[in-house]
N, C-alpha and C positions, 0 to 999 in steps of 0.2 A: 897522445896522437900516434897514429900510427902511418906509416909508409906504404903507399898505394904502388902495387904489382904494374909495369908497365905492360899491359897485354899486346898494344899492336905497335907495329911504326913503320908507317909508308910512306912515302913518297909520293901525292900523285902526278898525274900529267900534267904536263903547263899547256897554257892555252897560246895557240899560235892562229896569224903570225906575230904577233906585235913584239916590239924590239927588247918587252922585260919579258923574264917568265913566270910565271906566278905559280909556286907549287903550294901544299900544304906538307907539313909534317903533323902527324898523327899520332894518339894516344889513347888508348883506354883505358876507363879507371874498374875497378869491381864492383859488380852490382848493376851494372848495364842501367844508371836511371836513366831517364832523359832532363836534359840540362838545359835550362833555357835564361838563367841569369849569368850573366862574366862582367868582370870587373878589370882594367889593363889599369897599372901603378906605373909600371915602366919595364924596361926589359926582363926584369928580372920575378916584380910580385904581379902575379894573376890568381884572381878569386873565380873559382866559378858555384854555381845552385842549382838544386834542380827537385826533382819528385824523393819524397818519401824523407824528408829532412835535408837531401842530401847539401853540404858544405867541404867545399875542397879547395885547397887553397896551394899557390910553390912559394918559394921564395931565392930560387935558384934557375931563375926563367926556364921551367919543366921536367928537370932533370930528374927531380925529386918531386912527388905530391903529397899530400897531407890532409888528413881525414879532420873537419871542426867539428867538435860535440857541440850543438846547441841543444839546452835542456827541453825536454817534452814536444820535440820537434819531428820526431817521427812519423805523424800523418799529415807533415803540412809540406806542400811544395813552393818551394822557393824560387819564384820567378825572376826576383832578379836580386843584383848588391852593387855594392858603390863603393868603392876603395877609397877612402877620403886622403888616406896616409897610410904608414905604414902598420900603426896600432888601431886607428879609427877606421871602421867599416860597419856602412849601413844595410840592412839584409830585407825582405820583404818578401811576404810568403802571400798567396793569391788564390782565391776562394771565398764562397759565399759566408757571408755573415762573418763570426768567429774567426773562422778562417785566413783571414787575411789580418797580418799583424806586419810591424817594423820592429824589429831588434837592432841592437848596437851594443859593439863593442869598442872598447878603448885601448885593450893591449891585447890587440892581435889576436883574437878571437878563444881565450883564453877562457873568460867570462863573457856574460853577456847578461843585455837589459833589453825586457821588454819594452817599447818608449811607444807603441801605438797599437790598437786594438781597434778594429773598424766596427761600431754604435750602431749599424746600419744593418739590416736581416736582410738588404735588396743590393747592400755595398759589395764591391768585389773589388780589390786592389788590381792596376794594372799595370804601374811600372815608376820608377824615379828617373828625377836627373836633378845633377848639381852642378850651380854657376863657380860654386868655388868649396871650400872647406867648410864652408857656415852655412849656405842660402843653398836651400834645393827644393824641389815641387816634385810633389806624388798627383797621379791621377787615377783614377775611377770609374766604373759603371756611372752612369747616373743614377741621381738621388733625391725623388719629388722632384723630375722635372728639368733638374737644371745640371750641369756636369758637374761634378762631386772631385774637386780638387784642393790638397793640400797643402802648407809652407813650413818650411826651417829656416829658424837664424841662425841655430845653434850647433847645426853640425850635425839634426837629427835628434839632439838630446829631446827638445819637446816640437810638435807641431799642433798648428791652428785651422780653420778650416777657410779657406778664400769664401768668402761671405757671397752665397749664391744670384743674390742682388747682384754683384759684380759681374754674373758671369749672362751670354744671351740665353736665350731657350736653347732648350734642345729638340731635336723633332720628335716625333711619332717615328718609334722603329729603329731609331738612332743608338748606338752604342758609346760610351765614351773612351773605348782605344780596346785592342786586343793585346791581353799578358801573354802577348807568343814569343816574346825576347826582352821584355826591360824596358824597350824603343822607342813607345807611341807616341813619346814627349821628348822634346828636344828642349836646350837649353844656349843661348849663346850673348856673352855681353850683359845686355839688359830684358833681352826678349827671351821668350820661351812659343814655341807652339804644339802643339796638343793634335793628333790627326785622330779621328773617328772613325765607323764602319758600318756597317747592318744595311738600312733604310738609305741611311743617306751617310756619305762619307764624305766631310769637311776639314775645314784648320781653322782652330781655335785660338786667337794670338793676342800677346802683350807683347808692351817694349816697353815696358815699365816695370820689368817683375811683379808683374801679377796685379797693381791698382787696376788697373783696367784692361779690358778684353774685346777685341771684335772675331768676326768670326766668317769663314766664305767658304763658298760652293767650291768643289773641285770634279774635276774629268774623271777622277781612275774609277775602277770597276766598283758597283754599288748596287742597292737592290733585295741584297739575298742575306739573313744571319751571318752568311760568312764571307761576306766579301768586303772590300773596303781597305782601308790604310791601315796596316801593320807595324810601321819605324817610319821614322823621319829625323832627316841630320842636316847640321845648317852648317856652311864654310865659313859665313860671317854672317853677321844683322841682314845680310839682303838675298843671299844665294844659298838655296837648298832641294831638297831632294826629299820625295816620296814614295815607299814602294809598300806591295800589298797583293792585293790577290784574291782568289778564292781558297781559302785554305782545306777544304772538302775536297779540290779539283787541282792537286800540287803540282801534277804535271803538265797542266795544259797552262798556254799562254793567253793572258789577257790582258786589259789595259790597265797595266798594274806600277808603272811607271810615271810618275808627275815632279815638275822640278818648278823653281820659282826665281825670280829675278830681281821682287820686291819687297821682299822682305814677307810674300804670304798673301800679298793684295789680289795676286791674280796668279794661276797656276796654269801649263800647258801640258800633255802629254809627252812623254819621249817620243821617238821616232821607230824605235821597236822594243820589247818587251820580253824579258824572262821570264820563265813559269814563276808561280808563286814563289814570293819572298817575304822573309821574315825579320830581315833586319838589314841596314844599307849603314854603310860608312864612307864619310871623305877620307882618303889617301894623301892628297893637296890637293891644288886647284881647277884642277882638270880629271885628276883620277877618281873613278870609288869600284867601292865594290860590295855586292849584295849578295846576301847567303839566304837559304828557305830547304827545306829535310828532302828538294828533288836536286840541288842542286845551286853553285855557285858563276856569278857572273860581274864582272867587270865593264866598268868605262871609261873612258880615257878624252871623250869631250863632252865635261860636265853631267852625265846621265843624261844626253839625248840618243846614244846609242849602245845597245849590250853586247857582250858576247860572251859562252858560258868559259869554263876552264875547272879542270878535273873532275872526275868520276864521282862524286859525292856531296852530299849535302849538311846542311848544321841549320842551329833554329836561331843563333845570337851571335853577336858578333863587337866588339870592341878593339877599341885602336886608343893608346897609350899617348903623351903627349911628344914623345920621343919615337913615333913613329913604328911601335911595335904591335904586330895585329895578331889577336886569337881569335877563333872561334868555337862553338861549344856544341851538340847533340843530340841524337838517339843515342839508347846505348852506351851513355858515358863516354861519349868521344868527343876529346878536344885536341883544338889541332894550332898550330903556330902559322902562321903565310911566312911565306918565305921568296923574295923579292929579290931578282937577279938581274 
């Protein structure tokens, strides 16, 4: 392994007026990829992925970075990973057919196994989440039809395919989540829900882990290949949050904001809307905050209203169970929030 050249470190501007201030601190790694998978362990280990193999990891919350060799990994991009522990972490790389595989490792990315290879020449991986160390769901492009989602019991070691029977139709046009950050699938409890895009952009939901599935219409912006729901994050089994965009159209504002009260039954727009976003996080119960490559923005009641803070943007974004938040880039930049 070798020890990544810190290139930048800034400071940006906090957003005012509100009573915190929200700055980032900043980093670049070499090789300027763009980085759209992170993984938060806790203050100290962050994993982030991204184009051209890239895997980088600290283990001294930033101070230090660290290059992973994974084998034969050089032309695949790595959308997102999973820090399960300190030794176990699950990787996933995103592209058509071949292309899209799950590796895992077991001490600390030392070695590594291949443990899923996507069957599928119309397959496209698009992002994980896990309920705990053992149980976790990958999602997908659709596949003949019906949304092409996957399970773990094991930690990653093997998965199976949620039996398409299980799952509703999909539409004519419809996409099953965009690999723009990891995000598209949320996981909380028992439930999980899955947000979509293109034609028609919806939430896909269990409260069962995955035996069964319904499925609803949502507000945000829909219609076009690139619009629709990008991340979605849940506070508990009932209260969560949608964001998304046109991602061809970064900088303009549209109805890219949707939040929920029941667990996914029914969704309402926010009250105003940040340009395109690419990934949203709870804070606690009243805060979040959403990142997208024009630009970062905060709320502070629930995501019924935004407002931006600092000069730049990231594609992914992760928050630690101890309340530690990175995000990740163009250009190899990843950057710490920092909360005053």
């Amino acid at each position: 392994m070798k020890n990544y050249v810190i290139l930048l470190a800034v400071t940006l501007a906090a957003c005012q007026p509100s009573k915190k201030n929200y700055t980032w601190d900043e980093f670049a790694i070499d090789g300027e990829p763009s980085l759209r998978g992170i993984s938060v362990l806790d203050k100290n280990v962050i994993w982030v992925s991204g184009t051209n193999g890239t895997v980088v990891k600290t283990e001294n919350g930033g101070v230090d970075w660290h290059e992973v060799y994974v084998p034969k990994s050089d032309s695949l991009d790595f959308r997102d990973v999973e820090v399960l522990s300190k030794t176990d972490v699950v990787l996933m790389s995103a592209g058509p057919g071949g292309k899209s595989n799950v590796f895992k490792t077991k001490d600390g990315g030392h070695h590594w196994q291949t443990v899923l290879i996507n069957e599928y020449d119309s397959g496209f991986f698009d992002g994980m989440a896990f309920w705990n160390e053992n149980e976790g769901i990958l999602g997908g492009d659709p596949v003949e039809g019906k949304l092409f989602l996957m399970k773990t019991e094991d930690g990653g070691d093997s998965w199976r395919q949620i039996h398409p029977d299980h799952l509703p139709e999909i539409n004519e046009g419809e996409i099953g989540g965009f690999a723009a950050s990891g995000s598209h699938l949320s996981v909380k409890g028992n439930s999980a829900w899955v947000g979509t895009g293109a034609a028609t952009a919806r939430v896909f939901y269990t409260h069962d882990k995955g035996q069964h599935w319904e499925v609803v219409y949502t507000p945000i912006v829909q219609g076009e290949s690139s619009t629709g729901i990008f991340s979605v994050d849940f506070l508990d089994e009932k209260n969560g949050v949608a964001v998304g965009g046109d991602y061809t159209k970064e900088d303009e504002v549209t109805e890219g904001v949707i939040v929920t009260k029941d667990g996914s039954q029914t969704w309402q727009l926010a009250s105003n809307f940040p340009v395109y976003q690419s990934a949203v996080r709870y804070l606690s119960k009243k805060e979040l905050i959403s990142v997208g490559p024009s630009g970062c923005y905060r709320s502070s009641d629930k995501g019924m209203t935004w407002e931006p803070f600092g000069d730049s943007g990231f594609h992914t974004l992760a928050v630690a169970k101890d309340g530690t938040v990175w995000a990740a880039g163009r250009a190899g930049r990843i950057a710490q929030l920092i909360i005053k």
